[in-house]
N, C-alpha and C positions, 0 to 999 in steps of 0.2 A: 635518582634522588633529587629533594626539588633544592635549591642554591639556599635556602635556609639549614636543610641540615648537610651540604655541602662544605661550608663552612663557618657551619656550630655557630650560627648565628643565636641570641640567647637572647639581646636587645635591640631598640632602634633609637635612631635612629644609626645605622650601621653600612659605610661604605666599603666597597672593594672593588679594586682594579686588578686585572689580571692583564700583563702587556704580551707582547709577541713568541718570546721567550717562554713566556709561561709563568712566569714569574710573576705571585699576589702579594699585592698590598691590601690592608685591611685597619681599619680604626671605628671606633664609634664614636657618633657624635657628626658634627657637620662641618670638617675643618676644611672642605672644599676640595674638587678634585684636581684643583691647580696644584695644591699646596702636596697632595698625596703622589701625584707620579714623580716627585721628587724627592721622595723618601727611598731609604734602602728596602727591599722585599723584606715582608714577614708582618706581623701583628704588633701594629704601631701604637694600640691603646687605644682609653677615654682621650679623647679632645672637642669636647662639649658634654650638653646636656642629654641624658638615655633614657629610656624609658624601658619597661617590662612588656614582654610580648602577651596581649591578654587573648590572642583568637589559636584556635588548635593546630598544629599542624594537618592542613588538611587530606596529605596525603594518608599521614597516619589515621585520620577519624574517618573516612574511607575504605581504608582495612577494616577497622573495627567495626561498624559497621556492616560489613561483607561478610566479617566473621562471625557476626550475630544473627544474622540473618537465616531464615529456614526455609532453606532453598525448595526444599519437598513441597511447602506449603504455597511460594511464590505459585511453582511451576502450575500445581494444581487450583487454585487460584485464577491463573491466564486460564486458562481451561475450563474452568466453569464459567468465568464472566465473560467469554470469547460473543457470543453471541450478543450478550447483551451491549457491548461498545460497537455492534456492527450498525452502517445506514441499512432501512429498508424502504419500499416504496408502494404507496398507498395508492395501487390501482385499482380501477371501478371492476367488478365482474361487467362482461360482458351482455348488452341487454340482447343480442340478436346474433345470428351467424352473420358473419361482415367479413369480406372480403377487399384487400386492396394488392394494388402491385405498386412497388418499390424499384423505381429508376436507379440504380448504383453508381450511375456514372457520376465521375469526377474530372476537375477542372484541373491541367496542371497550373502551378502559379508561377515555375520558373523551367529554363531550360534545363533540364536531364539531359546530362553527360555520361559515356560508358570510363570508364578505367582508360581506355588509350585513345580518347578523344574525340570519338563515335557520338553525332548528338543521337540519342533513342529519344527523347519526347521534348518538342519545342513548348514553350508557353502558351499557353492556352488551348492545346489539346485536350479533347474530350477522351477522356478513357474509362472503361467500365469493365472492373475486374470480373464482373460476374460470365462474361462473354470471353475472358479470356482464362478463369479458372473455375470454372461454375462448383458453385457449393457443393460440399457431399452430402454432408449431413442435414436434419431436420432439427430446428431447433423450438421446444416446449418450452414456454416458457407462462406460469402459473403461480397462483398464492398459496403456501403449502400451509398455509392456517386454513385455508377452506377446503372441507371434505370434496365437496361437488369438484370444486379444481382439480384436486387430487385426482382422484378417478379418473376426470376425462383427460387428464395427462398422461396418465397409468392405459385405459384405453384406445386415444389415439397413438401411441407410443406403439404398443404392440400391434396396431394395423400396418405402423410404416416395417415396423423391425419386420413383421410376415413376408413384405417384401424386398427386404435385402437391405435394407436404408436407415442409417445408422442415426440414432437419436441422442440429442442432448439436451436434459432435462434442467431448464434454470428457474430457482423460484423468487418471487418479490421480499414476500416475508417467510415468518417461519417465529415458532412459540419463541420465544426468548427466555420463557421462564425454564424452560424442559431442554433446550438450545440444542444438544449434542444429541442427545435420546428421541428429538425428535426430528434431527435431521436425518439419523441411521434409520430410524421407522420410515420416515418419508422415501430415503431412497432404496430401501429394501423393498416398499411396495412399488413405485416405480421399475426396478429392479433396473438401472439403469445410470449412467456419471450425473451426478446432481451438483448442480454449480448453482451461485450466488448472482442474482441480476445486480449490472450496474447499469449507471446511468448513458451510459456512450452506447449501449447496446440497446438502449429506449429512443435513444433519439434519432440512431443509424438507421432502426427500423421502426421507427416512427411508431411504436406500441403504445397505445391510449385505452386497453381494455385490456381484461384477461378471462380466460387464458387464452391465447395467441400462439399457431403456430405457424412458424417460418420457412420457409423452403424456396429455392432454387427453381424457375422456370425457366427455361432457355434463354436470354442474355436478362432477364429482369430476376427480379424476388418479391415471393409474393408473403403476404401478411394477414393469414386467416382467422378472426374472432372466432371465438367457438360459443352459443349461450351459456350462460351460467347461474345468470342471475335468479335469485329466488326469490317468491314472491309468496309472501304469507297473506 
């Protein structure tokens, strides 16, 4: 309970002292807390000017609130505007098959210590996880507003999966008006985990076109445009 209806507070301006013991004093008005820890415990009165509390209690308007409220409706609500509060990212289709490779390696910036004082990476070692856990998977990543995208994600998808090689399909955008209806169509055609691009995943692999697939060469990563683009 918040210290107003702890001790039925009703006016202000309203002091109280509680000492070691446990023992409250309480007055309203401003008679000073000098003058209060020297009174006997209990409720000592008006000793000034009071006033009426005019704001709600808030834990109570809180409740009420909560209790108004039609939760069915929130939930469903989140749920349909889900897509529409999401970022997405306005990349070009791709005008050409374009090929690049992706150096992984990274810089340490401080000494790496093991748990019982083992240094394992001194400061400014070069290390490149891809050489030391090289990618499994293949990663698609496309505009699922654009049919021609769709498909060639949907078809290269199914070349690597022929091969054993396990695909994850991320797209840029996606309808927002249709949000849920057309992210289960999109990944039912796919037939495959559909995830949301962010941007640490644009930049890691350097993606400036789409659609774009990602894959694991032996200590590098390569970053393959696919065309796309349509030309009326």
């Amino acid at each position: 309970p918040t210290l107003f209806t702890r001790f039925n507070v009703n006016a202000v301006p309203t002091m109280v002292e509680t000492d070691s013991e446990g023992k409250t004093r309480i007055a309203r008005g401003l008679p000073g807390f000098g003058w209060l820890s020297k009174q006997d415990p209990g409720d000592l009165g008006q000793k000034g000017p009071i006033y009426g509390i005019l704001e709600p209690d808030m834990i109570e308007e809180i409740q009420r609130r909560m209790e108004n409220l039609d939760w069915s409706k929130q939930k469903a609500d989140a749920i349909a505007n889900f897509w529409k509060n999401q970022d997405e990212f306005s990349l070009p289709p791709a005008e050409k098959d374009r090929e690049k490779t992706i150096d992984m390696t990274i810089v340490s910036t401080q000494d790496i210590f093991h748990p019982d004082g083992r240094l394992i990476i001194r400061k400014g070692d070069r290390i490149n996880p891809q050489a030391m856990m090289p990618m499994r998977h293949v990663y698609i990543v496309f505009d699922a507003t654009s049919k021609k995208q769709v498909e060639i994600a949907k078809r290269v998808g199914d070349e690597f999966l022929k091969k054993g090689k396990p695909v994850v399909y991320m797209f840029s955008k996606i309808d927002k008006e249709r949000g849920w209806d057309h992210y289960n169509e999109t990944g039912d055609f796919v037939n495959g985990p559909l995830y949301k691009l962010n941007k640490s995943i644009i930049d890691r692999f350097k993606i400036e076109a789409l659609p774009t697939v990602i894959e694991g060469s032996g200590d590098k990563v390569v970053a393959r445009e696919i065309k796309s683009l349509e030309i009326h």
